[in-house]
KERO-401580 format. One record per residue: x, y, z of N, C-alpha, C, O in turn; residue number from 1; residue in one letter. Coordinates in pm, whole numbers. Atoms other than C-alpha are relative to their C-alpha. Layout:
! KERO-401580
       nu       nv       nw      cau      cav      caw       cu       cv       cw       ou       ov       ow   pos   code
        X        Y        Z        X        Y        Z        X        Y        Z        X        Y        Z   NUM      A
...
//
This chain:
! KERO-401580
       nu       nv       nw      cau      cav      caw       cu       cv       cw       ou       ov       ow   pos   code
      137      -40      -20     -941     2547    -3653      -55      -68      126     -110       -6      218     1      X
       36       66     -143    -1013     2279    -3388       46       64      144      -29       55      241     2      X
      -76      -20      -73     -741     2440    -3161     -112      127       78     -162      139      190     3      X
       69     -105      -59     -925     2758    -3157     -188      -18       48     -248       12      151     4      X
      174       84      -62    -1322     2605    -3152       33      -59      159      -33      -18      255     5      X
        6       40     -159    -1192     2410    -2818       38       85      116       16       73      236     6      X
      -39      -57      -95    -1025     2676    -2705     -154      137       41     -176      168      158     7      X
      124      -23       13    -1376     2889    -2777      -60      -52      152      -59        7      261     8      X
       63       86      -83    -1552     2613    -2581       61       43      136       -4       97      226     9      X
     -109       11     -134    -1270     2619    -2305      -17      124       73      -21      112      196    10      X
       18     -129      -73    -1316     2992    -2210     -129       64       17     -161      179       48    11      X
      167      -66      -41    -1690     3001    -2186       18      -28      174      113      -92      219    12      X
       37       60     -123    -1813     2971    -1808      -35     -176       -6      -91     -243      -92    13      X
       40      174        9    -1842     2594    -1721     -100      -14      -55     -124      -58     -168    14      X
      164        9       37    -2204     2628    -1692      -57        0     -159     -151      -70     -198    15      X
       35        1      131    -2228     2710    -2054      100       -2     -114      110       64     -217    16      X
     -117       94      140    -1949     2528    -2260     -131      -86      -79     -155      -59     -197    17      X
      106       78       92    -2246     2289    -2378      -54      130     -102      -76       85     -214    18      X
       49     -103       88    -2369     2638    -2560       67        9      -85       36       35     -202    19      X
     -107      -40      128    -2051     2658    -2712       24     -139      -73       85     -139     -180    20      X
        5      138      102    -2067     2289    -2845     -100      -10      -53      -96     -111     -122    21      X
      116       15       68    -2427     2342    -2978       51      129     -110        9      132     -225    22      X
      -30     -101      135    -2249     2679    -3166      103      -69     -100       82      -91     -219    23      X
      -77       67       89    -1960     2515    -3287      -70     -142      -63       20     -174     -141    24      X
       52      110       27    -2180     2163    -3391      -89       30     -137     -125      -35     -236    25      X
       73      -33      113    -2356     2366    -3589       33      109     -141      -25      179     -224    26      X
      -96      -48      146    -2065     2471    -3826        7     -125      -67       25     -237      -19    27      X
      -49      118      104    -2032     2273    -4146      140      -29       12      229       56       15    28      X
     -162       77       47    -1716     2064    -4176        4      -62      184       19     -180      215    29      X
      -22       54     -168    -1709     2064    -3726     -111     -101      -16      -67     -204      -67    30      X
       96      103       23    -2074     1852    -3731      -44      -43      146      -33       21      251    31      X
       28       69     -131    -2188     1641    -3472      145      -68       69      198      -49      178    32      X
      -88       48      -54    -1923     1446    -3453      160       87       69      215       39      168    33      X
     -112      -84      -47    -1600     1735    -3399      -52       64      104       20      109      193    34      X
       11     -103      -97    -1841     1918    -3200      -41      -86      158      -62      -36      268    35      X
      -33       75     -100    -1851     1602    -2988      124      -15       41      129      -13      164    36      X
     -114       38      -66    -1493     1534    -2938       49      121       25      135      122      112    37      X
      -63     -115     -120    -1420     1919    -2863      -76      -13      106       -9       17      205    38      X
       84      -83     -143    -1711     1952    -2581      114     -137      106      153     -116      220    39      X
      -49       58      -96    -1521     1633    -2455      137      -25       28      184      -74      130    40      X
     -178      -60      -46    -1153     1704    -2472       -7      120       62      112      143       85    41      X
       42     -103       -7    -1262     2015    -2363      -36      -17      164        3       62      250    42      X
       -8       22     -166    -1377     1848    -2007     -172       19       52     -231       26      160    43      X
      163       18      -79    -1755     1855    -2041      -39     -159       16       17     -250      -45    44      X
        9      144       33    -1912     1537    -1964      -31      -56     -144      -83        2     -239    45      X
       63       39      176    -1958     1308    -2273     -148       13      -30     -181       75     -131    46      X
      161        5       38    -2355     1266    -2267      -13      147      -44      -53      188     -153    47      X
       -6     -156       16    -2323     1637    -2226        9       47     -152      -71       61     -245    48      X
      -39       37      113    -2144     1665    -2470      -21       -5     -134       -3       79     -222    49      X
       49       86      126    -2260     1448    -2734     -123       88      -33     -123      151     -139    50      X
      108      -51       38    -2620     1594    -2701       16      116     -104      -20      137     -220    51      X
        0     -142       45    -2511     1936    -2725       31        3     -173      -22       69     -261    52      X
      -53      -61      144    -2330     1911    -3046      -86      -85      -86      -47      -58     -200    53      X
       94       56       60    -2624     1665    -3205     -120      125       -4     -164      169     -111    54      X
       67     -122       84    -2858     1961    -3151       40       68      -80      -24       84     -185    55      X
      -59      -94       62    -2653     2178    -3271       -4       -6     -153      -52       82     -224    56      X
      -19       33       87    -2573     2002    -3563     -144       -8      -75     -158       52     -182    57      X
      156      -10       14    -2984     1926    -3594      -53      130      -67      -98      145     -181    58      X
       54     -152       73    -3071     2316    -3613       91       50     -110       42      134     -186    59      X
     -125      -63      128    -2777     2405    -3864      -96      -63     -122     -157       14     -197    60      X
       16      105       79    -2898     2085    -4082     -181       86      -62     -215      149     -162    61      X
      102      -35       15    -3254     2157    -4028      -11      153     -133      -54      150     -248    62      X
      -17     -137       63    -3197     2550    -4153       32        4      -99       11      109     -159    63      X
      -45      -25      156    -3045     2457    -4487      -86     -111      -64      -71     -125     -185    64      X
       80       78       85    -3298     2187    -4572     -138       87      -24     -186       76     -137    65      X
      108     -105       -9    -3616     2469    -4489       74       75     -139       27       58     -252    66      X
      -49     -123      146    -3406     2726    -4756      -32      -77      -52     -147      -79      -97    67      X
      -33       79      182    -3310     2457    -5012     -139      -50      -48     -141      -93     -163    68      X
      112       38       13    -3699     2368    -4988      -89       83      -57     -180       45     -130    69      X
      106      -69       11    -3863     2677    -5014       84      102     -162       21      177     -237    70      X
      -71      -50      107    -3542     2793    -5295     -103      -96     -114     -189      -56     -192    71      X
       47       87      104    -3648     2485    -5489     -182      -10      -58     -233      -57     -160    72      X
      152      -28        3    -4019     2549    -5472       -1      118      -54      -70      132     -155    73      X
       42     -113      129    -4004     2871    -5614       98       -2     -105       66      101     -166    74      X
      -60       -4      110    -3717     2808    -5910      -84     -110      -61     -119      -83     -175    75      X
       98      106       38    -3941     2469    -5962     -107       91     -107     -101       76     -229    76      X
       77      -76        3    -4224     2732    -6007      -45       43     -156     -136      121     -185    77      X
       28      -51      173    -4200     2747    -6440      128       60      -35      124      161     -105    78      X
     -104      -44       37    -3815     2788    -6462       32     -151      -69      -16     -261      -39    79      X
     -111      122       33    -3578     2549    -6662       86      -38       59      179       42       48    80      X
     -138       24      -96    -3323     2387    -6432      161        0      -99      198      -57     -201    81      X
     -135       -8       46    -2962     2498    -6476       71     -119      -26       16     -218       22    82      X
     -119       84       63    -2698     2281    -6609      111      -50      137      178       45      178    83      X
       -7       22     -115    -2555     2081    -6285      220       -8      -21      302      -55     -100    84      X
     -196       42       21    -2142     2124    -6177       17     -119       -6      -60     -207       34    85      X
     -102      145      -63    -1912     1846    -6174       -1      -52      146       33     -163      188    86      X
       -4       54     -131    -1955     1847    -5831      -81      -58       58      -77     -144      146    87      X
      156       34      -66    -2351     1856    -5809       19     -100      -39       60     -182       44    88      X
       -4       99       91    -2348     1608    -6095       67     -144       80       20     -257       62    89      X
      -32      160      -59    -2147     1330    -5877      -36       31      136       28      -51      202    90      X
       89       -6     -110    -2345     1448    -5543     -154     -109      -45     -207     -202       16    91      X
      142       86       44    -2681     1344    -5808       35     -159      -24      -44     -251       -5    92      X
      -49      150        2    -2511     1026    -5863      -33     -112      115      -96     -217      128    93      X
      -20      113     -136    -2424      912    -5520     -149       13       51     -177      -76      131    94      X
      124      -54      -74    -2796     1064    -5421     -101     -170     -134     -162     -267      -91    95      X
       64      111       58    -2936      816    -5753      -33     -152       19     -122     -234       -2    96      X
     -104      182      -54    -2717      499    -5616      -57      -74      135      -91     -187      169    97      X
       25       45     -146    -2787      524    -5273      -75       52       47      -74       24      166    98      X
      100        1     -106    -3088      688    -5160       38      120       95      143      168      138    99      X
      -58      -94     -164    -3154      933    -4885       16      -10      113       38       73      201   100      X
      -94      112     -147    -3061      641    -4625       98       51        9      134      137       90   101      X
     -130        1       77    -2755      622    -4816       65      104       16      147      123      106   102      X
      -76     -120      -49    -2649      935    -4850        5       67      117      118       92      158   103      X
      -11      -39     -135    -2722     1075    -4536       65      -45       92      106       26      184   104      X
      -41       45      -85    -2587      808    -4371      184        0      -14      257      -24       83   105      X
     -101       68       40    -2251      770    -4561       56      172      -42      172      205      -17   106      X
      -33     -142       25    -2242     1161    -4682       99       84       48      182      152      -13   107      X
      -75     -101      -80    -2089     1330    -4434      163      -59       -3      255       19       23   108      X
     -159        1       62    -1741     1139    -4531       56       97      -74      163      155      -53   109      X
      -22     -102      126    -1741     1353    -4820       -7      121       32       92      194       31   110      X
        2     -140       11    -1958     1681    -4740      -95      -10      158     -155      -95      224   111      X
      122       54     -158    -2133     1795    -4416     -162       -8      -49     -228        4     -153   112      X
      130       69       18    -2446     1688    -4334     -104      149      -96     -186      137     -187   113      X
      128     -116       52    -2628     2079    -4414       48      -20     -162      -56      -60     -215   114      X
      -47      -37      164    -2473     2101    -4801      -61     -162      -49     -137     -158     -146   115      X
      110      116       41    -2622     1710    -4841     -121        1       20     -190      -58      -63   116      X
      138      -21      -74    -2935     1783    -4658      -93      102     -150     -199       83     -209   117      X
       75      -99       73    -2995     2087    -4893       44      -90     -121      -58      -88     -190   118      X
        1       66      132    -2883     1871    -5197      -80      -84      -30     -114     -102     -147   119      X
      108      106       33    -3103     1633    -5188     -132       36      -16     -204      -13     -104   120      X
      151      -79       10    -3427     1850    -5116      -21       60     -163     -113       57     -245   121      X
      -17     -107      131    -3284     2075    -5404      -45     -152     -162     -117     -134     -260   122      X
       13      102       88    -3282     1722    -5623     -143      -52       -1     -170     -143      -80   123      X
      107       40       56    -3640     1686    -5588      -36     -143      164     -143     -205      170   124      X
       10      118     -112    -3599     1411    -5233      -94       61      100      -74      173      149   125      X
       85      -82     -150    -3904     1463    -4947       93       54       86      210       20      105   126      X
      -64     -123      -83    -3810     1728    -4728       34     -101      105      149     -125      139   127      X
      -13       44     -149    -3916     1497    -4403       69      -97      -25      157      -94       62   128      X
      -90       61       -4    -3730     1205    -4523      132       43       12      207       -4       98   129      X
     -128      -17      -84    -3425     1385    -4539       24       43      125      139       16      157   130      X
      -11      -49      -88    -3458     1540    -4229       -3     -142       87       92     -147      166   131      X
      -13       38      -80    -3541     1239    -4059      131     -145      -33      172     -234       43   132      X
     -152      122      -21    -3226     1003    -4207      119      102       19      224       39       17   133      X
     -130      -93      -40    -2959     1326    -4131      -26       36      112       67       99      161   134      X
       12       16     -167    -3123     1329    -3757       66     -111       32      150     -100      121   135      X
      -52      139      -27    -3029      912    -3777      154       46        1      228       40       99   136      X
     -151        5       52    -2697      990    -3925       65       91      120      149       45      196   137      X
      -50      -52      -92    -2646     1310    -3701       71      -54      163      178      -31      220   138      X
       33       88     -101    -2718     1096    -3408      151     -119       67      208     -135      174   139      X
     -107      130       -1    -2450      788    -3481       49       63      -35      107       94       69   140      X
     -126      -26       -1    -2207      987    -3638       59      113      140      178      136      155   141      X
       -5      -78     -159    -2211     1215    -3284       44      -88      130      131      -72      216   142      X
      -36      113     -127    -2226      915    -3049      133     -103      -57      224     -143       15   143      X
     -175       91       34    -1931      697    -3261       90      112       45      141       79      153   144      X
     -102      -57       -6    -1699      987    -3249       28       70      129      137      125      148   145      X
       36      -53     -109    -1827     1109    -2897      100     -128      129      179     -101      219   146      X
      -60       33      -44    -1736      773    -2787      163      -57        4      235     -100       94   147      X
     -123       21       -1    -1435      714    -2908       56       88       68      111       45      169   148      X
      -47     -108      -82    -1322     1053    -2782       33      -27      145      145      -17      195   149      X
       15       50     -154    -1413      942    -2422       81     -148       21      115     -176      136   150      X
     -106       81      -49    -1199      635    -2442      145       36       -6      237       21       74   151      X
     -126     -115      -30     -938      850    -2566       47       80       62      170       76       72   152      X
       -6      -41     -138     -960     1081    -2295       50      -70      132      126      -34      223   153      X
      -22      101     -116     -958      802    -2072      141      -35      -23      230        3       53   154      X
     -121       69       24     -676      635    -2213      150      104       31      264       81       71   155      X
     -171     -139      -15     -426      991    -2205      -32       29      181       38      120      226   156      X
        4      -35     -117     -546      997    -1816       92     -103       71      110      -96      193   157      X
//
């Protein structure tokens, strides 16, 4: 999947490879951070780079915390809440344990940032708090993996 996303990136015009790291950044599972180390194996600069796939990742994130907000506001609305998977069920856990620091910050090991973003809203967590600790998280997990990339780069030159 990476092969073909960089190669994506790789056959845009120079000028607008950063477009194609704000599209790919803002696929779940790629993130900030994959859609940093393609724009920069890829041969854009890192700052470049990095930004691009932090917006990217930003508007994706953003877009599924708005749904899961305005879903949860109207099933809220005088329904009974469903019966939670095995999966939600140890998402509500780690979300109980640790917070929407916590999860946001530590989440994206597990799931990307949009499917935590909307889990947590959906669990009843302020909208703007999550939004503004999965901007933090977006942020550092974009620039760690951005720079490592760029010493790696460096290092195969």
């Amino acid at each position: 999947m990476y092969d073909t996303l960089s190669s994506f990136t790789a056959g845009l015009p120079e000028l607008l490879q950063w477009v194609g790291v704000i599209l790919i950044a803002a696929i779940p599972y790629v993130e900030s951070y994959g859609g940093s180390v393609i724009g920069i194996v890829t041969g854009i600069n890192p700052v470049v780079a990095i930004i691009a796939a932090i917006i990217g990742n930003v508007i994706s994130m953003l877009i599924f915390v708005f749904v899961a907000h305005r879903v949860r506001a109207k099933v809220a609305a005088g329904r009974e809440p469903k019966p939670e998977t095995p999966r939600r069920q140890k998402l509500r856990e780690r979300f109980d344990r640790y917070g929407v620091a916590g999860v946001s910050l530590l989440g994206q090991t597990l799931l990307p940032s949009q499917i935590t973003s909307a889990a947590m809203v959906s669990f009843g967590a302020s909208r703007n708090a999550v939004i503004v600790w999965q901007i933090i998280s977006i942020i550092i997990w974009g620039v760690l993996f951005g720079v490592l990339a760029t010493f790696g780069v460096t290092a195969l030159r």
